[in-house]
N, C-alpha and C positions, 0 to 999 in steps of 0.2 A: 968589372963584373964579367963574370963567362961567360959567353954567349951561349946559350941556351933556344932550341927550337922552338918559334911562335909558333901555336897551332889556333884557328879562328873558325867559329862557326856563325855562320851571317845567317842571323832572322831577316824578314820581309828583304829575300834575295832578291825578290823579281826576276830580270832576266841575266842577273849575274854582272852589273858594273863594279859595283863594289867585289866581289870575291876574285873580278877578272885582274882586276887591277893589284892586288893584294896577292895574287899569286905572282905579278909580275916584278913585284919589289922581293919576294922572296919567300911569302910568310904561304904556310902546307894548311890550306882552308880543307877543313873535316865536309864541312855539307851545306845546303841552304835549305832553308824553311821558307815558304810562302804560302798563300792559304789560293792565290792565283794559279791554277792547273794549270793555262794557257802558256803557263813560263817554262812549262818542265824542259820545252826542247830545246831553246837558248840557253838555257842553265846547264842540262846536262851536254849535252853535244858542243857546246865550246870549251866547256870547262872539264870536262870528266870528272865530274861531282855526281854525289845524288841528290837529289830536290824531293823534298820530301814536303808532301802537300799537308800542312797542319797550321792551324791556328796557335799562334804564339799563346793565347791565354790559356789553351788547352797541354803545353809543353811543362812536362816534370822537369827536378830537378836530376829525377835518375836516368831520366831521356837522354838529355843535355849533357852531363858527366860520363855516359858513355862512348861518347863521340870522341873526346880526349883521352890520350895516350897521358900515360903515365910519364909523372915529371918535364912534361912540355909548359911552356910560358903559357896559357890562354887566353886568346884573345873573342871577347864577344862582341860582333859588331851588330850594330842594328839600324837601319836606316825606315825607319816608322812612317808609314804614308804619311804626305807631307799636305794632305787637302783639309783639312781639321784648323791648318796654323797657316793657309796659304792667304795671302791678301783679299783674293777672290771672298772668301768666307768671311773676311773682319766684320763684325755687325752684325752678325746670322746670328739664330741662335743654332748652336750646335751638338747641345749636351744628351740629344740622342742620336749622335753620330758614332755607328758602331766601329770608329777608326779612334776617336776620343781616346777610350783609355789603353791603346798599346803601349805606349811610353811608361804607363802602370806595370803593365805586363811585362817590357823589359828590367824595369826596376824591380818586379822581381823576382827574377830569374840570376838579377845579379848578386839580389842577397842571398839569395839559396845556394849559388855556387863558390860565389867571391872569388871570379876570374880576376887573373893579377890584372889585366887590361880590356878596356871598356873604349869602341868609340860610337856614337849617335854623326848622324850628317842630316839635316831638314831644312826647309827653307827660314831664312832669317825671321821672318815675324814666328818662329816658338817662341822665342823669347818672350815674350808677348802674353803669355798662357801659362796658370800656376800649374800644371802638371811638370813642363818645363824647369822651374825651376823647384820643384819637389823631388825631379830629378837628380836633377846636380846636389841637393841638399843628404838627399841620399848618397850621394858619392863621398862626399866630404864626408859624412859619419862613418862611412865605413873606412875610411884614413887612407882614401884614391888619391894623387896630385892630378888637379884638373886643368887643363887649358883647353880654354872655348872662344871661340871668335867667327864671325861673320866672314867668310872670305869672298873675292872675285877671281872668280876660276879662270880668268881672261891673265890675271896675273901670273896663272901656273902652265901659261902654253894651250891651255883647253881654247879654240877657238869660235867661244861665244861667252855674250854679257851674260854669266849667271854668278848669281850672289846665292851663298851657302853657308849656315850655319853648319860648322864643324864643332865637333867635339872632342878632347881624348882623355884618357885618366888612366892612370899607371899605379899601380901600389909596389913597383920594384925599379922608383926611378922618378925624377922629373923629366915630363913630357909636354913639346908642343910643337906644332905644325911648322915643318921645313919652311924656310923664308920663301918668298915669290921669285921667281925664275925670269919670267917675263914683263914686267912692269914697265918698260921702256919699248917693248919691241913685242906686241900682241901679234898671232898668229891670224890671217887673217879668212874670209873667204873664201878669197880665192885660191891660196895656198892650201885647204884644204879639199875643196870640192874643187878645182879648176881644171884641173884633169880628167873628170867624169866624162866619158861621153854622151852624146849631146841627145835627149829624147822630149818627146811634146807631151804634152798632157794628157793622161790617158795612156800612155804607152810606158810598154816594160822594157829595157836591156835584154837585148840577147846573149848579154854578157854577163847579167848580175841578174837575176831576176828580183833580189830586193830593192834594186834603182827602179824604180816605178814610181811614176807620179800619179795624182789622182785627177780626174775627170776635172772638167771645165765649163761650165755650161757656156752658151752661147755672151750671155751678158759678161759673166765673169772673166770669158776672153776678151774682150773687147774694153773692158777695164785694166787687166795686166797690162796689156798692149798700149795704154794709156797713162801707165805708170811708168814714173822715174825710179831710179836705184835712191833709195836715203828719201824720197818722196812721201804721200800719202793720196788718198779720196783727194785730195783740195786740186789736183792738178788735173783730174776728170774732167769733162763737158759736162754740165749742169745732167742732160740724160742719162749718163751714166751713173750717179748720183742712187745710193740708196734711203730708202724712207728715211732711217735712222740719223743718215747725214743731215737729214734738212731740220731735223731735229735739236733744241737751244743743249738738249743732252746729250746728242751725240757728236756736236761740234768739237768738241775735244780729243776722241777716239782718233788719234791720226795716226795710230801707231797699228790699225788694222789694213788689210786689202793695201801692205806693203812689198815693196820688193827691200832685198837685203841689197846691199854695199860690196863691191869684188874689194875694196880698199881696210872694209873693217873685220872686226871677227861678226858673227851671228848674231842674234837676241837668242834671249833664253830658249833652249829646245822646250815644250809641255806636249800634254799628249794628242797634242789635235795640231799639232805643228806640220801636218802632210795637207792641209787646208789653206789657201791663199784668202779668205775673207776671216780666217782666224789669229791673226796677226801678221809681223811684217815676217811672211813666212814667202814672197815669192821670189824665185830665182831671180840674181842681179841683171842677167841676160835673155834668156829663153823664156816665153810664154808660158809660164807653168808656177805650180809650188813646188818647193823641193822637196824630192823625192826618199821615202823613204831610208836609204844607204845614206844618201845627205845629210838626213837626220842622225842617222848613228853615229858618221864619222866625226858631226858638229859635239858628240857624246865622247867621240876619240873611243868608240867601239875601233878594234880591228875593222879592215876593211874586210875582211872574207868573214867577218861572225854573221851567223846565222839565226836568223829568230824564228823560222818554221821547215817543215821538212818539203822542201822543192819537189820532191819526189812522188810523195802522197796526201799534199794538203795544195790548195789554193790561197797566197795570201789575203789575210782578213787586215787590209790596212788600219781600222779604227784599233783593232788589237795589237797590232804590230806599234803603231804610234803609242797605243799605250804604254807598253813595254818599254819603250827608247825613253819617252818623253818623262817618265819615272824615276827612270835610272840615275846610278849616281854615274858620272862621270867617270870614267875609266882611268882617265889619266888620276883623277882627283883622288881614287881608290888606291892608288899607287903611290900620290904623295902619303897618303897617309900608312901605309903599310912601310917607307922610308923613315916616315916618321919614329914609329915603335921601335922597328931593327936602331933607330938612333941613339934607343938608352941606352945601349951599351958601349958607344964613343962620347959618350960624351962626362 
């Protein structure tokens, strides 16, 4: 086959891990779409894109076709907020959740255009949910080759536990996700943050101003400080102890008001991961949660990407963690952008 130039316009961009990543394997991303204004400056200023603030439901088919060049491969990617299909929600009811039917709305935008190449990335329980695979049934009609699988981005070098449904579909070629790189030799901690310099809780880098931790109360220092690396709440003095703990229901929650491991990769980054009583989010050494830039490098953001303007904003940490905690994986955005460039060797 001749290789021919991918060109990919990423819906629900957020702050640009998917498209970062996808320009870094090679593939000329047209624009992102998000209906999140707060993205525009991570999106446009790392990437030199435009972010174009709209709701996918409200996106034509003559919007979308003019972002493509003529006789380019297109690629549409869509990474569909993932809180609808996240375990958190299993059991809810959710069917007036205005996040519900995007996955509607990118099915279709695919029928209207019939981009030769299609991928979704969401957390593993979509599978779980008939829009999901209303999805994929759509793909198959339209005579896409699908490969979809749950992966562990720990296996791709990404130095944290997260599990991800991937998706890809090709109508100019069989397509599936490059093998795992690391499955023997996970990237850990400390190799990734262990360089950082060293700051307390509550304090910003005078180097980085995105390394910033978030505040500690009194009690909650005094709990860090009582915490093992790989440990939980069970290794506190009975005072330190909250309500919740003494609790027959919250005896099980061991995996909160942790510290991380310098020996393993991360737990999953989410968007309140700059919070030390929000999971095992606290540094494996220093009194603190990790900060910020921690968070993104744990995303395998570059280390200089920027998520607001230093210059004329103040950062809004709960926003900022949204952003990362969202995100697809940068590295993971680049396996798959490898992926596509792959139909044509193979």
């Amino acid at each position: 086959m001749k290789e021919k130039r991918i060109e990919a316009v990423d819906l629900f961009c957020g702050a640009g891990g998917l498209t970062a990543g996808l320009i870094k394997a090679g593939i000329k991303v047209k624009a992102g779409y998000d209906i999140e204004e707060t993205c525009r400056y991570a999106y446009e200023s790392n990437n030199q894109l435009p972010f174009i603030n709209k709701d996918v439901n409200k996106l034509t088919k003559k919007e979308l076709e003019s972002l493509f060049s003529n006789n380019a491969i297109r690629l549409l990617a869509g990474c569909a907020p993932c809180q609808p299909f996240s375990t958190y929600n299993q059991g809810k009811d959710i069917r007036n959740d205005k996040k519900w039917p995007l996955l509607y709305a990118f099915a279709r935008l695919i029928r209207e255009i019939n981009p030769e190449l299609v991928t979704m990335e969401n957390v593993s329980d979509v599978t779980k949910h008939q829009v999901y695979h209303d999805f994929v049934k759509n793909l198959h009609e339209r005579g896409y080759n699908v490969w979809a699988n749950t992966v562990s981005c720990a296996d791709y070098g990404i130095p944290q536990m997260r599990k991800r449904h991937v998706l890809l579909a090709s109508r100019i070629g069989n397509v599936s996700l490059l093998p795992p790189t690391n499955t023997n030799r996970y990237i850990t901690v400390k190799e990734a943050i262990g360089n950082l310099p060293a700051i307390k809780a509550g304090e910003k880098s005078q180097i980085d101003t995105l390394h910033f931790a978030a505040r500690l109360s009194k009690k909650n220092l005094a709990r860090i400080r009582a915490s093992k690396p790989g440990g939980s709440w069970k290794d506190w003095p009975i005072e330190l102890l909250a309500d919740c703990h003494k609790k027959n229901s919250g005896k099980t929650y061991r995996g909160v008001y942790g510290r991380m491991q310098w020996d393993k990769p991360a737990p999953t980054m989410t968007t309140q991961c700059y919070g030390f009583g929000n999971g095992r989010f606290g540094h494996p050494e220093q009194d603190r949660a990790i900060s910020l830039r921690e968070a993104a490098i744990f995303q395998t953001f570059p280390n200089d990407y920027q998520f607001y303007d230093a210059e004329k904003e103040t950062p809004k940490i709960g926003i900022i963690g949204q952003m990362i905690g969202n995100a697809v994986p940068v590295k993971l955005g680049y396996i798959i952008g490898l992926s596509f460039l792959n139909i044509y060797h193979t």
